[in-house]
N, C-alpha and C positions, 0 to 999 in steps of 0.2 A: 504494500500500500504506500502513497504517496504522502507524502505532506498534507497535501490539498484533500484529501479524502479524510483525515482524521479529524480535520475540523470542523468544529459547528459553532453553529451563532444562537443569538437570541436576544432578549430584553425585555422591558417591562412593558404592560398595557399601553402607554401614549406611545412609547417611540424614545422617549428623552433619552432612557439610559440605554447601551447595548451593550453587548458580551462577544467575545469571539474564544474557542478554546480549540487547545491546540494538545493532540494525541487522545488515548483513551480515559475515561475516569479508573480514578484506583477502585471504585466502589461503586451502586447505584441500590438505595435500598428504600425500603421505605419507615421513617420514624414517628411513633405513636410517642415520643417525649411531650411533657407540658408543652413543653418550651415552645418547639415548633407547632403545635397543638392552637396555643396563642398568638406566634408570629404570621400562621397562614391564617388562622380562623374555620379551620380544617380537620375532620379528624384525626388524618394525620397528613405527613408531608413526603416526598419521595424527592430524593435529592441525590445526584453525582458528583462525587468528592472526585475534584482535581486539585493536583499541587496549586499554589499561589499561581505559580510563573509559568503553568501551563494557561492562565486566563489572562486577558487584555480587556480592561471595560472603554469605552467609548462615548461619547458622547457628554451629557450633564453630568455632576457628582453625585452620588450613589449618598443619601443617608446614611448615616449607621447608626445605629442603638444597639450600647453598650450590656446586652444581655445578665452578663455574669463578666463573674473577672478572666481575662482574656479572650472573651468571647463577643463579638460584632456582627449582630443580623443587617445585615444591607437592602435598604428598599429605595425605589425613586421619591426620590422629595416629591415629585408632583403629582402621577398618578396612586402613590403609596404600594404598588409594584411589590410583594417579598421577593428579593432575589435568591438572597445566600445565607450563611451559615458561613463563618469563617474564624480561624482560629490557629494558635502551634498545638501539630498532635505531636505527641512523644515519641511515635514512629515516622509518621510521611515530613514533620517539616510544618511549616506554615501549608493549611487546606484553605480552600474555597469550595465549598458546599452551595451547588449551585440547585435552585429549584427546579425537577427534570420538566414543569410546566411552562417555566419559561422560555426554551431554548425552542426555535422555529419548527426544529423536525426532532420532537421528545419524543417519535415510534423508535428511535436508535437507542434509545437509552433505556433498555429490560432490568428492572429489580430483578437481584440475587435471593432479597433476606429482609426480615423486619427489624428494627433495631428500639429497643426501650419497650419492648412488647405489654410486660406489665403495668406501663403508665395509658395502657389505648383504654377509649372508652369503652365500657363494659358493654355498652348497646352496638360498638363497631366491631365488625372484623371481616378481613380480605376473604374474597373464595378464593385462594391457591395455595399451594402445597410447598411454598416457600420457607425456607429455619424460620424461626422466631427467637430472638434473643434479649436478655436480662437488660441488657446495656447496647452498647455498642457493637456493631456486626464485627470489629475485628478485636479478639481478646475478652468477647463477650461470651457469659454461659449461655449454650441452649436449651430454652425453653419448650421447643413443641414445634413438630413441623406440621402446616396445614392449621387452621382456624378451630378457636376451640367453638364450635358451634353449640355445644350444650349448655354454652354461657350464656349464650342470646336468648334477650326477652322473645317472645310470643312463637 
């Protein structure tokens, strides 16, 4: 594969902000944390973790709210856009955890895994047969693979 092929773009709802990334993500999962819980407004979020300096944003400047200590969710100041998730992981380096919603063609970007699976809401859960885990998808325990459907109301 070429350069040219491993790239993809995206941005937010108006246009202002854009992205361009460059090779594959280390990850693409989906996370049931508060966190992002609260940042999309979403049951949960499914996001592709690339290094920092695999992404280029473009355009206007990207928000940030300071989440937690070391932690910066990035949105478009104008249309409020969630972009990212970004942060130092103690293994990749500085990430950028990008929204797989955002990016123009997110059919490229298949979840592996769910990540923070205990914190999803009691009334949500994925149909697929994907890990589910405590924490985070790398270094994290697995909890159950496929949906605990006997949890769900009615």
């Amino acid at each position: 594969m070429d350069e040219k092929t491993l790239q993809k773009s995206g941005g937010c709802m108006c246009g202002a902000v854009r992205f361009e990334t460059t090779g594959e993500p280390s990850a693409v999962f989906h996370c049931h944390c508060h966190s992002c819980r609260k940042h999309t407004g979403a049951p949960m979020a499914t996001l592709g973790v690339f290094k920092a300096d695999q992404v280029k944003f473009s355009g206007d400047e990207r928000g940030i709210h300071r989440s937690a200590p070391g932690v910066g969710r990035a949105f478009c100041a104008n249309c409020g856009t969630p972009l990212s998730w970004e942060t130092a992981h103690n293994t990749f380096g500085l990430v950028c955890a990008l929204h797989v919603s955002t990016f123009d063609d997110p059919d490229t970007l298949i979840p592996s895994a769910h990540s923070f699976y205990p914190e999803r809401i009691p009334w949500f859960d994925a149909a697929d047969n994907l890990p589910r885990y405590e924490g985070f998808v790398i270094g994290g325990a697995l909890v159950r693979h496929g949906p605990a459907i006997e949890d769900l109301p009615g």
